[in-house]
C-alpha positions in Angstrom: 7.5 -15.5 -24.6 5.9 -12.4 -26.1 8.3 -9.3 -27.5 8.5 -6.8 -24.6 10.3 -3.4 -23.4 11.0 -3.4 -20.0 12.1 0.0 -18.2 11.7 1.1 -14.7 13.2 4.4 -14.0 12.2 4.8 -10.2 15.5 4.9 -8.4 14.8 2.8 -4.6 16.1 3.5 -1.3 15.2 0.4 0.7 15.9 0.2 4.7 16.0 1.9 7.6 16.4 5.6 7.7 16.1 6.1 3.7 13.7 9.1 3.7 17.2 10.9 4.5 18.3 9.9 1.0 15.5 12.3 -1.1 17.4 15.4 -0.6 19.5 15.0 -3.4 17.0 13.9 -5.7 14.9 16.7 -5.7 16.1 19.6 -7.5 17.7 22.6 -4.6 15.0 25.4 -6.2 12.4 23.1 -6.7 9.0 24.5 -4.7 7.9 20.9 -3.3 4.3 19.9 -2.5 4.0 17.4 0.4 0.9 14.9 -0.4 -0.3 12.7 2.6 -3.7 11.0 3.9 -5.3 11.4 7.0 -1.8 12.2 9.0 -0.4 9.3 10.7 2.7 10.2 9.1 2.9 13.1 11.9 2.6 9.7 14.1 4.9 7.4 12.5 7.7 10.0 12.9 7.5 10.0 8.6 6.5 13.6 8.4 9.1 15.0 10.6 11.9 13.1 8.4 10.8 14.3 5.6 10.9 18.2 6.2 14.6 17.2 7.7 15.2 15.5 3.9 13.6 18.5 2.6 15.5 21.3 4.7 16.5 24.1 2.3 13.8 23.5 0.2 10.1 25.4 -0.7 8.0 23.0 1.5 3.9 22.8 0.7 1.4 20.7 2.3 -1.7 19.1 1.4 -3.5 16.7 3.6 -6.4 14.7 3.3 -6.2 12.5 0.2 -8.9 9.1 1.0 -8.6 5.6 0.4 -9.5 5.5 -2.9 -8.5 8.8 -3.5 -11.5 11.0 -4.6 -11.4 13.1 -7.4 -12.4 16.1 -6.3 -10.0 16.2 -3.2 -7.8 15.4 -5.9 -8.5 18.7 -7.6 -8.3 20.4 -5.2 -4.8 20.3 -4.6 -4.1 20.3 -8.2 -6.2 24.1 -7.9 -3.5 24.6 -5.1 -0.7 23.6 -6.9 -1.2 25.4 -10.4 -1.5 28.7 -7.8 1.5 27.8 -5.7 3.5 26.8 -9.0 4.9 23.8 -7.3 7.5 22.5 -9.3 8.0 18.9 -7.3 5.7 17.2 -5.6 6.2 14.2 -2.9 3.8 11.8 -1.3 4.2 10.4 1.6 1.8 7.2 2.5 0.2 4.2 0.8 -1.0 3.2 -2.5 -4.2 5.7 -2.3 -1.7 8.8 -1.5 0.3 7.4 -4.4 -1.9 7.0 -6.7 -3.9 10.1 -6.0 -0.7 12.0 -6.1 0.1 10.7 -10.0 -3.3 11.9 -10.4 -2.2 15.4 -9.6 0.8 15.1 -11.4 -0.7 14.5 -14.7 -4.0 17.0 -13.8 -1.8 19.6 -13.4 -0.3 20.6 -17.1 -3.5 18.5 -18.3 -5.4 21.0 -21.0 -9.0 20.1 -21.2 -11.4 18.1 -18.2 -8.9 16.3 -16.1 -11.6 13.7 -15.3 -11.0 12.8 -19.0 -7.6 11.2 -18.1 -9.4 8.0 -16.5 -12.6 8.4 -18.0 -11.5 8.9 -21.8 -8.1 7.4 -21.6 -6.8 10.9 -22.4 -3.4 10.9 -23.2 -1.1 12.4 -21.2 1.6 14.4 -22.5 3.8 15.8 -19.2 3.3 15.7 -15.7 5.0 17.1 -12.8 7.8 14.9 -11.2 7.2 13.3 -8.4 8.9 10.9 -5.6 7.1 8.6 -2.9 7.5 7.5 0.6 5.9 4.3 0.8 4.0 3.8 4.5 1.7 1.1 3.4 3.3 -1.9 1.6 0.5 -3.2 -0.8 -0.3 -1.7 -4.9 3.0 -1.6 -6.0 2.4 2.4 -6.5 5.6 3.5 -5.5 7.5 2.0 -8.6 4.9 2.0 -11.4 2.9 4.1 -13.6 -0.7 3.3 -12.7 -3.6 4.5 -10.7 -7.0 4.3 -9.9 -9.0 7.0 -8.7 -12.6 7.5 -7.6 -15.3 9.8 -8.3 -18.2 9.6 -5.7 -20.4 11.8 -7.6 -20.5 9.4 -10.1 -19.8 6.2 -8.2 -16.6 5.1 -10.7 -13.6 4.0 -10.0 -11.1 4.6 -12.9 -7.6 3.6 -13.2 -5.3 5.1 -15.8 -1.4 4.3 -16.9 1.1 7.2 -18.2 5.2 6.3 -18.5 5.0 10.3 -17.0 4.0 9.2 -14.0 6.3 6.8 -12.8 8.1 8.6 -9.5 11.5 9.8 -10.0 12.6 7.9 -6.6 10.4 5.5 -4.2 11.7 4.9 -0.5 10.3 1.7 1.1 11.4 1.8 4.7 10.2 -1.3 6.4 10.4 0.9 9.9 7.5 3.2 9.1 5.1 0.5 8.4 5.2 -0.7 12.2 2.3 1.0 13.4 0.0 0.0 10.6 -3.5 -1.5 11.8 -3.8 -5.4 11.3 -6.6 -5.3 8.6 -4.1 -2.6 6.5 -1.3 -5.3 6.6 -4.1 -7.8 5.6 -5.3 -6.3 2.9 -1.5 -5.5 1.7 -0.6 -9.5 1.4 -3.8 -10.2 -0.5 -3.2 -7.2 -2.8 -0.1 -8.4 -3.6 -0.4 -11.5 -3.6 -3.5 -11.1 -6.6 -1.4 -8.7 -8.1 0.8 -11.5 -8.8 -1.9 -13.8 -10.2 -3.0 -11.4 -12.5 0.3 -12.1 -14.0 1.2 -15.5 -13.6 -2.3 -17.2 -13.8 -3.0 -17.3 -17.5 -1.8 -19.7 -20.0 1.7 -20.5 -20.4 3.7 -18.4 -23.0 7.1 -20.2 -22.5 8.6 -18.1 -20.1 9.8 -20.0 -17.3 11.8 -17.5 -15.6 8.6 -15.1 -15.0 6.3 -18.1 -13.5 9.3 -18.8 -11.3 9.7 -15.2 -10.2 5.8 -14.9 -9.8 6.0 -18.2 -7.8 8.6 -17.1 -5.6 6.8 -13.8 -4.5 3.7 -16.2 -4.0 5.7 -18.7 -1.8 7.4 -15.9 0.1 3.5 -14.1 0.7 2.2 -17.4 2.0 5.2 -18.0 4.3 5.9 -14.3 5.7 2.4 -12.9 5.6 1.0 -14.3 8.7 4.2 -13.7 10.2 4.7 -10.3 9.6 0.7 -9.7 10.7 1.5 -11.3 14.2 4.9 -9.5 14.5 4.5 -6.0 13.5 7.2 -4.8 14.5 10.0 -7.9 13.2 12.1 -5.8 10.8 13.1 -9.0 8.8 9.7 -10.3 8.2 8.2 -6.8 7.3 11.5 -5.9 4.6 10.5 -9.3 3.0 6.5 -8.3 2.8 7.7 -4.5 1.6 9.7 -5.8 -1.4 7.6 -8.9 -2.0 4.8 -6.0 -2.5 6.9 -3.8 -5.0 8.3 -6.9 -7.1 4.9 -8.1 -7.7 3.9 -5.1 -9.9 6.8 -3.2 -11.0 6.7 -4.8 -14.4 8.9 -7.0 -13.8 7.1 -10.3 -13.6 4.6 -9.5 -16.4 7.1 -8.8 -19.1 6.5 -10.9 -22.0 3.8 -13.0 -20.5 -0.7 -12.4 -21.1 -2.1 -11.1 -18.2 -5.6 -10.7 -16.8 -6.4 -8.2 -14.7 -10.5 -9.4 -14.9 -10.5 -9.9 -10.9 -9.7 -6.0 -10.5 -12.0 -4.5 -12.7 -14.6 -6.4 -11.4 -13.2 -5.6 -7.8 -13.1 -1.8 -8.9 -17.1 -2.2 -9.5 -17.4 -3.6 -5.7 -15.7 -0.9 -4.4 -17.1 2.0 -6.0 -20.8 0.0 -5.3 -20.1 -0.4 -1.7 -17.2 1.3 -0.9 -15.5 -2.5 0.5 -11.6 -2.4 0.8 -10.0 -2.8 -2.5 -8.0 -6.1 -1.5 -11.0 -7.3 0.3 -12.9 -7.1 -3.7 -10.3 -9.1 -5.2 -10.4 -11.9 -2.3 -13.9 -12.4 -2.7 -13.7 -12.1 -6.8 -10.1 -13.8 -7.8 -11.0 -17.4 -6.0 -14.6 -17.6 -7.8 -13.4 -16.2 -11.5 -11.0 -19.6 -11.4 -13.5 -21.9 -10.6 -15.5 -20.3 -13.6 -12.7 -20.5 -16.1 -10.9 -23.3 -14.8 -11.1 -24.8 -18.2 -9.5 -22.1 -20.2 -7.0 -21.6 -17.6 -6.2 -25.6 -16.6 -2.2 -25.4 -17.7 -1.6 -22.9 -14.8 -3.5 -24.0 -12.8 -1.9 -27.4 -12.2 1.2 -25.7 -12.4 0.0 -22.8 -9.3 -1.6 -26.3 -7.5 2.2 -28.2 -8.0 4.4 -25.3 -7.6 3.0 -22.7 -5.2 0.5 -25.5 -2.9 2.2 -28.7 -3.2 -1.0 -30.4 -4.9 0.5 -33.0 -7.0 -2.0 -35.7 -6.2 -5.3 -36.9 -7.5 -7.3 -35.9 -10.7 -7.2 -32.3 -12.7 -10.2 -31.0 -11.0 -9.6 -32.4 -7.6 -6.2 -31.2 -7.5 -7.4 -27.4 -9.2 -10.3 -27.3 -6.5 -7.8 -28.1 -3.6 -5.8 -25.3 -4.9 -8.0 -22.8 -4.6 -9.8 -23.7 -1.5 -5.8 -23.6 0.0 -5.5 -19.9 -1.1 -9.1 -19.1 0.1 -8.1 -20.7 3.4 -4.8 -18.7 3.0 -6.7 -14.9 2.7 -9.1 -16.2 5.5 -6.5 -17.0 7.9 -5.3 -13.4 7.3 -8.9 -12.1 8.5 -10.1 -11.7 4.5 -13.3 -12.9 3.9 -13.6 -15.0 0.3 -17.3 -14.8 -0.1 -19.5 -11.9 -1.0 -22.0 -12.6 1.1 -19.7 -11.9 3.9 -19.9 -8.3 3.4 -23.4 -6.5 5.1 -25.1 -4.5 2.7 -24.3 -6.4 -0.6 -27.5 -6.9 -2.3 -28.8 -10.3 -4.2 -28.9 -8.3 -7.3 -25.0 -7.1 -7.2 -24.0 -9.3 -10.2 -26.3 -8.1 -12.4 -25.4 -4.7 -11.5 -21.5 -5.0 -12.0 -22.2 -6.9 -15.3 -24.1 -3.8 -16.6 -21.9 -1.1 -14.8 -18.6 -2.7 -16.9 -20.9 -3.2 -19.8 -21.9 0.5 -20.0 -18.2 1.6 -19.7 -17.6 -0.8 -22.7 -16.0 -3.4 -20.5 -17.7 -6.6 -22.2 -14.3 -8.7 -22.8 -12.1 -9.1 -20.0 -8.9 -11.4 -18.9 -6.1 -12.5 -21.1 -8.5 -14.1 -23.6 -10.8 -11.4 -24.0 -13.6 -14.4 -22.5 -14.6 -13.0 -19.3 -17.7 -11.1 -20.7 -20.7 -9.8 -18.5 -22.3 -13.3 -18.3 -19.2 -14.7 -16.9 -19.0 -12.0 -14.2 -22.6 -12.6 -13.6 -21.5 -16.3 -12.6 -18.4 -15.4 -10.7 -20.3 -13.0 -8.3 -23.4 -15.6 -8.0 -21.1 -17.8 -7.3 -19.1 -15.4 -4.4 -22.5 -14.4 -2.9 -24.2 -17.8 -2.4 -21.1 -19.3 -0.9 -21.2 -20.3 2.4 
C-alpha cells in the first residue's frame, strides 16, 4: 500500500427531507447564489425546498448551466457574481451543475484568464464556498474536489482538482432523484461503476481492504442497478444507487492504491468530438482499453473475473475475456451501448483523431503505468468502432 492523506471535509445529509438541513451551514449574512441546470428542480419540488432552507437569507439565481457545463455560461455567472458580491454559493442538480459550479467558485477570486485553471493547471489559491444538492446520482461531484468543464469554442474538455473546491456540505436525497429519465439513471450506474475501475483495476499494491471496498460498490452496482432503473421510485433501491455513486469517488477507495483514469481522458476526447454522454464514452472505451492491456493488467483482472463475476473456471484468457464480455453485457442490459460504432456520426478516422488531440495537449502516457500512449488509444478505439 502506497503512503497516503486522506481527508474529506464535505459534511452529508443523506435521506429524505435533508435539503432542510443547509440552513445552518451557511453563514446567516451570507448573500447566496443558487446554481441549477435547465430547471427541473422547479419540477422535482428541489427548488422550492431550497429557498424554504434558505429563508432569511440573500437569495440569487442563475439558471442554465449544460451537461458538460460550458465555459462561457460558466463566466457568465462568475461576471454575475463578482457584481452581486455573492459570498456563498449553492448548486442544486447533477454532476454538470456541480462541477460547473466549483468552476465558478474558483473563477471568481482567480487573478489572470480563468480558462487557465483547466487549461494550464493554474493553481488555485481561494475559492468561494460552496454546498450541493445532489439530483442526479452519478460523478461523485458532490463530495470531491474535481471537475471537468467544456469549452465549445475550442472543442476541449478539461478537468481540474483544487482541495478549495470541495463543498462545505453535500445533501443526497434519494427522493429528488425519482423523476429522473431512464437513460440519466443509466448513464449514473455506468459512471459509477467505471469510476470504481479506475481505482480498483490496476495492479495490486497490497491493499486488500480497498479492492474489497471497490468490489463491494461493484457487486452492489450490478445487483441494484437494473433494479433501481425499473423502479424509479423504490426508495430502498435508489438510497443504495445514491451512496454507491458518492463512495466510489470520494477518495475513499483510491487511497493508497495506482489508479488509471486512461478510460476518461480518452472518454473526455469523445465527448468534446461528438458531444456523446460522458458515461456512454467510458462504456464504449473502458471494455476495449482491457482487452488491449490485459497483459499488464492480468493480476486484477482474475481477481475482478473471481471476485466481482464469479469466473473462476477455465484458462487466464478465457476467464479475463468472459469477464469483460459479463460487464459489457452488464452496461448493455442498462441500454449503454459498448461499441463505438453504435454511436451515428462517429467517423472511421476517430482514433487517429483522439490519439493526436491527447497528444497535442501533452497527453502521450496515460494509466497507472504511464503505458497507454497514443498508439494504444489508437488500438482501443479501432477496436470499439469495428466491433460488432
Amino acid at each position: 500500500m502506497f503512503n497516503f492523506t486522506f481527508h474529506n471535509p464535505t459534511r452529508i445529509h443523506f435521506g429524505k427531507g435533508q435539503i432542510s438541513a443547509i440552513s445552518p451551514e451557511i453563514p446567516a449574512k451570507a448573500k447566496v447564489l443558487l446554481t441549477y441546470g435547465g430547471g427541473s428542480i422547479r419540477q422535482n419540488g428541489v427548488f422550492e425546498q431550497a429557498l424554504r432552507a434558505l429563508k432569511g437569507h440573500t437569495v440569487l439565481e442563475f439558471g442554465g448551466i449544460e451537461p458538460n457545463p460550458e465555459f462561457e455560461t460558466l463566466m457568465e455567472a462568475v461576471r454575475f457574481a463578482r457584481k452581486e458580491k455573492v459570498d456563498f454559493l449553492l448548486a442544486a442538480g447533477g454532476g454538470s451543475v456541480l462541477d460547473g459550479t466549483k468552476y465558478i467558485a474558483a473563477a471568481i477570486p482567480f487573478k489572470g484568464d480563468p480558462w487557465d485553471i483547466c487549461r494550464k493547471g493554474a493553481q488555485v489559491k481561494r475559492a468561494i464556498p460552496l454546498g450541493t444538492i445532489l439530483t442526479l446520482p452519478a460523478t461523485g461531484s458532490e463530495s470531491n474536489p474535481f471537475a471537468v468543464i467544456s469549452r465549445a469554442e475550442t472543442s476541449e474538455k478539461l478537468a481540474f482538482s483544487s482541495d478549495h473546491c470541495y463543498p462545505k456540505f453535500a445533501v443526497l436525497d434519494p427522493e429528488t432523484t425519482f423523476s429522473l429519465p431512464a437513460r440519466q439513471v443509466a448513464n449514473g450506474v455506468v459512471d459509477a461503476f467505471v469510476h470504481t475501475m479506475e481505482q480498483y483495476l490496476t495492479y495490486p499494491a497490497n491493499a486488500p481492504l480497498q479492492d474489497r471496498f471497490a468490489e463491494s460498490i461493484l457487486q452492489t452496482l450490478i445487483e441494484v442497478g437494473p433494479k433501481t432503473l425499473a423502479a424509479p421510485s423504490d426508495y430502498d433501491l435508489r438510497a443504495t444507487f445514491v451512496w454507491s455513486a458518492t463512495m466510489a469517488l470520494n477518495g475513499l477507495i483510491g487511497a493508497g492504491v495506482p489508479q488509471d483514469w486512461a478510460t476518461h481522458m480518452i472518454g473526455h476526447e469523445l465527448t468534446a468530438l461528438y458531444g456523446i454522454d460522458h458515461a456512454r464514452t467510458l462504456a464504449v472505451v473502458l471494455p476495449h482499453l482491457l482487452r488491449v492491456r490485459k497483459e499488464q493488467k492480468r493480476e486484477k483482472l482474475l481477481q475482478f473475473a473471481s471476485r466481482v463475476w464469479g469466473v473462476q473456471k477455465g484458462e487466464d484468457g478465457e476467464r479475463i475475456e468472459k469477464a469483460i464480455r459479463k460487464m459489457e453485457k452488464f452496461f448493455e442490459s442498462l441500454g449503454v451501448p459498448t461499441r463505438l460504432s453504435a454511436h451515428p456520426g462517429v467517423e472511421s478516422d476517430t482514433p487517429a483523431i483522439v490519439a493526436s488531440r491527447l497528444k497535442s495537449r501533452g497527453f502521450t502516457k496515460l494509466g497507472e503505468r504511464q503505458d497507454v500512449t497514443p498508439p494504444v488509444v489508437e488500438r482501443t478505439l479501432a477496436l470499439s468502432l469495428a466491433a460488432a
